[in-house]
C-alpha positions, 0 to 999 in steps of 0.5 A, spaced: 050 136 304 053 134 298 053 126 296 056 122 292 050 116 290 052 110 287 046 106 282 047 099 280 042 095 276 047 090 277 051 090 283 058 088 279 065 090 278 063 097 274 060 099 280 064 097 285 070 101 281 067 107 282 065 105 289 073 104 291 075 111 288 070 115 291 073 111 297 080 111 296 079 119 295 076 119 302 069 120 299 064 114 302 058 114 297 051 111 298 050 105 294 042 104 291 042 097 288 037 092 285 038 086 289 042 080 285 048 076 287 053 076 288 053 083 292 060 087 292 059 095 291 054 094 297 059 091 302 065 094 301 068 098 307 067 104 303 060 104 302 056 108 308 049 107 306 045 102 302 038 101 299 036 094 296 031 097 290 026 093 285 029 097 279 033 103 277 026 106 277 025 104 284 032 107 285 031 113 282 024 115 286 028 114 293 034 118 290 029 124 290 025 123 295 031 122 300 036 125 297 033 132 293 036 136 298 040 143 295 041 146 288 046 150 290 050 145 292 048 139 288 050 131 289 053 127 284 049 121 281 054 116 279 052 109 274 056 103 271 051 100 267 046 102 261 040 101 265 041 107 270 044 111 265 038 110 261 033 111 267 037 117 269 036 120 262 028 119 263 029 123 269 033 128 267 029 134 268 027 132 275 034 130 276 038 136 274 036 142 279 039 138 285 044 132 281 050 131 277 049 125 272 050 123 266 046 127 261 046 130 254 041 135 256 035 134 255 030 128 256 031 122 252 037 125 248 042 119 251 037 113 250 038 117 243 045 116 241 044 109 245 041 106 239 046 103 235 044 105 227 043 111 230 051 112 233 053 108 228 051 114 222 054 118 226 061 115 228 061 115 219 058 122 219 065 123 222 070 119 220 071 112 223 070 105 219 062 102 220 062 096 218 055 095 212 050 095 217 042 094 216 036 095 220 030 090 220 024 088 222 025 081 225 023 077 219 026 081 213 032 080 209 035 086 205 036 084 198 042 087 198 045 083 204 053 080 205 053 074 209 056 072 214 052 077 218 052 078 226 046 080 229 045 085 234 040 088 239 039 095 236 040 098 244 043 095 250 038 096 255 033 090 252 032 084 256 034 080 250 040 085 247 045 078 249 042 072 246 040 075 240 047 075 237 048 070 232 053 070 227 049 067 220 053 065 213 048 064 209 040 065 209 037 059 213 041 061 218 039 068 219 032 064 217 034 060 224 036 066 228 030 070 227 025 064 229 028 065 238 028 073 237 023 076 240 024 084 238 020 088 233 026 091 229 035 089 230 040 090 227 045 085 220 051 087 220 057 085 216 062 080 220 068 082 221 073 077 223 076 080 229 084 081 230 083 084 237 078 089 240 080 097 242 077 101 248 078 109 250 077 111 256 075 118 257 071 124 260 067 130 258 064 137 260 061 142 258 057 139 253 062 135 249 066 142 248 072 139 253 074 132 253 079 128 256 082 121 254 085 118 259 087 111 257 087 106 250 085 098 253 086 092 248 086 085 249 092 081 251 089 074 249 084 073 243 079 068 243 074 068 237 066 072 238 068 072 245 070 078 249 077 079 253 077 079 260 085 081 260 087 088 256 093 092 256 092 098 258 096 105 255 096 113 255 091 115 249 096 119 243 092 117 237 090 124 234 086 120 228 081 118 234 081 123 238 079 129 234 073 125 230 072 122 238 071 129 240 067 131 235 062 126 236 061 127 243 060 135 242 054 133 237 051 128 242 052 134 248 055 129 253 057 131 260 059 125 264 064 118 264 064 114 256 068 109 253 068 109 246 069 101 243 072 098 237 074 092 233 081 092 229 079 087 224 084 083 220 085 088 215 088 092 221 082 097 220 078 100 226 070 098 226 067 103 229 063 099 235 059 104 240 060 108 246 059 107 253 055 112 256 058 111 263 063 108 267 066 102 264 071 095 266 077 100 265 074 104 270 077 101 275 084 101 271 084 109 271 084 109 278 090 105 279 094 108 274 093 115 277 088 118 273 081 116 276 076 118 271 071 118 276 074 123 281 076 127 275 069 128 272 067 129 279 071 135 280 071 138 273 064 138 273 064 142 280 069 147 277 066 147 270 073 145 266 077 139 266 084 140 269 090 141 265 095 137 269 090 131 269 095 127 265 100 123 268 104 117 263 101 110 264 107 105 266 109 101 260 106 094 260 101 096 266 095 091 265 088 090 267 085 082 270 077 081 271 081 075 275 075 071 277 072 070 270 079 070 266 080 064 270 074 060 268 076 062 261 083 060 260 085 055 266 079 051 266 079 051 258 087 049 259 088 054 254 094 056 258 097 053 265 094 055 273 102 056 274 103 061 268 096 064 269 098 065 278 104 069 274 100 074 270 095 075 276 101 077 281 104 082 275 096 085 273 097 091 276 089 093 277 085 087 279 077 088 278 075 083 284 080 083 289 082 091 287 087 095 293 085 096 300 077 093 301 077 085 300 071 083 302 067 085 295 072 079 292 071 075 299 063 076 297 064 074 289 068 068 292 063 065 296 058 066 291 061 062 287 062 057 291 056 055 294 053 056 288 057 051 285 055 047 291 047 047 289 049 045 283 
């Protein structure tokens, strides 16, 4: 009786990671998706059923209507953006009898700690460097403020949380940041110039009291206020990290798959940035590397402790493509030549788009893009 459901607010390579684990596992999942192009979780091979919805809310509704079946043998829910997790926090109590989620063990804990102020006084309650951060109604300078300043949502489930990045040196340019800013309240933060971004993957149970950390990801290539789309990817020995990590998630409570996120300044410093409540980018990169988290997470919270041969080494030089847009980024900029970008795509060992076995979600992705462009 047991399923496995796949949530997609976005029907993108987060979910799809997920999808291909369970199905590499021999787990064929339901997928629940918002309807957007291009499809991928919803078309590949392993996926045995799926619902088009309006929302994750929508979603969450059928989930209980269809799916609510046991408590004694409980389905699992599985998520790869911050929307659902955000809608799955809302239902927690309705949710918890017959499904295992992403939570924090109560309604409204998660959408708690995804509030960037708030997980940010907690990452420096423990230990981590926060860059001077302030929060304000839209229109508010803070006397004592430090150009250049970034910024930023104070969540990452706001419509707006994207476009309201800008980065301001000076006061008529915050002036001029706020003027396109629809939010009541954002945050100012000190701009670090960034040397490179540093990612952990992991898994939680037992309210935060047992955590594994599978992988440690960083960029390859560094572009300026842009995000990487290549990483090299190891195994996490970094005990500064996992201890003050590990203290972080036992406060929150967390039972599910997380990613914490940091920028390395050119100090050489780590800035501590948030945690993903969910699966990841590099989700898909623990699968290949022999430690899914997915399944992992899966199978500890069925037998309530993660496994103590869990881990297994990672390759030195092992890599992780987001092939389809890391082209886009470097080949038609001309930062770097086709011929040498073919090379470092044969030699990524985990593709985000084109995966291992199931092709048609990269086939999808691929004829999107080209009519796409010829509509335009």
């Amino acid at each position: 009786m047991r399923e496995y459901i796949v949530l997609c607010n976005h029907d993108h390579y987060n979910h799809c990671g997920i999808v291909r684990t369970l199905g590499e596992a021999g787990i064929r999942p339901v997928v629940i998706a918002v309807h957007n192009d291009p499809p991928m979780a919803t078309v590949s091979k392993y996926t045995k059923k799926k619902h088009i919805v309006s929302s994750p809310e929508e979603g969450i509704r059928l989930i209980l209507s269809e799916y609510a079946k046991s408590k004694t043998e409980k389905s699992f829910i599985l998520t790869g953006d911050d929307v659902s997790v955000m809608a799955l926090d809302s239902h927690y109590d309705e949710l918890k009898d017959y499904f295992y989620f992403f939570n924090a063990g109560e309604t409204g804990r998660i959408k708690h700690y995804m509030s960037k102020d708030i997980l940010c006084e907690l990452a420096e309650k423990h230990g981590f460097n926060v860059a001077k951060t302030w929060k304000v109604k839209v229109g508010e300078i803070p006397e004592d403020i430090e150009y250049p300043i970034i910024t930023k949502a104070i969540n990452s489930y706001s419509a707006e949380w994207k476009s309201i990045v800008s980065i301001c040196h000076n006061e008529d340019e915050l002036k001029e940041a706020y003027r396109n800013i629809k939010s009541e309240y954002i945050l100012l933060q000190k701009y670090i110039q960034k040397a490179d971004e540093q990612s952990y993957e992991g898994i939680s149970v037992n309210r935060g009291k047992d955590v594994f950390y599978i992988m440690q990801n960083n960029e390859i290539y560094h572009i300026p206020d842009k995000y990487a789309l290549y990483w090299k990817n190891k195994n996490v020995d970094d005990k500064y990290f996992t201890e003050r990590a590990s203290k972080m998630l036992e406060e929150i409570g967390l039972e599910g798959i997380f990613e914490f996120e940091f920028m390395v300044g050119e100090d050489g410093k780590l800035y501590f940035l948030e945690i993903n409540f969910r699966n990841t980018v590099n989700g898909w990169s623990t699968t290949v590397a022999g430690m899914p988290s997915v399944m992992l997470w899966c199978n500890s919270m069925l037998n309530g402790v993660i496994p103590k041969d869990c881990y297994k080494p990672i390759p030195i030089g092992f890599t992780t493509m987001a092939e389809c847009y890391d082209y886009d980024l470097r080949v038609k900029s001309g930062m770097i030549s086709k011929k040498e970008w073919l090379k470092q795509y044969k030699n990524a060992d985990a593709k985000l788009y084109r995966g291992r076995h199931d092709f048609i979600p990269f086939l999808s992705f691929m004829w999107y893009k080209l009519t796409k462009m010829n509509r335009k």
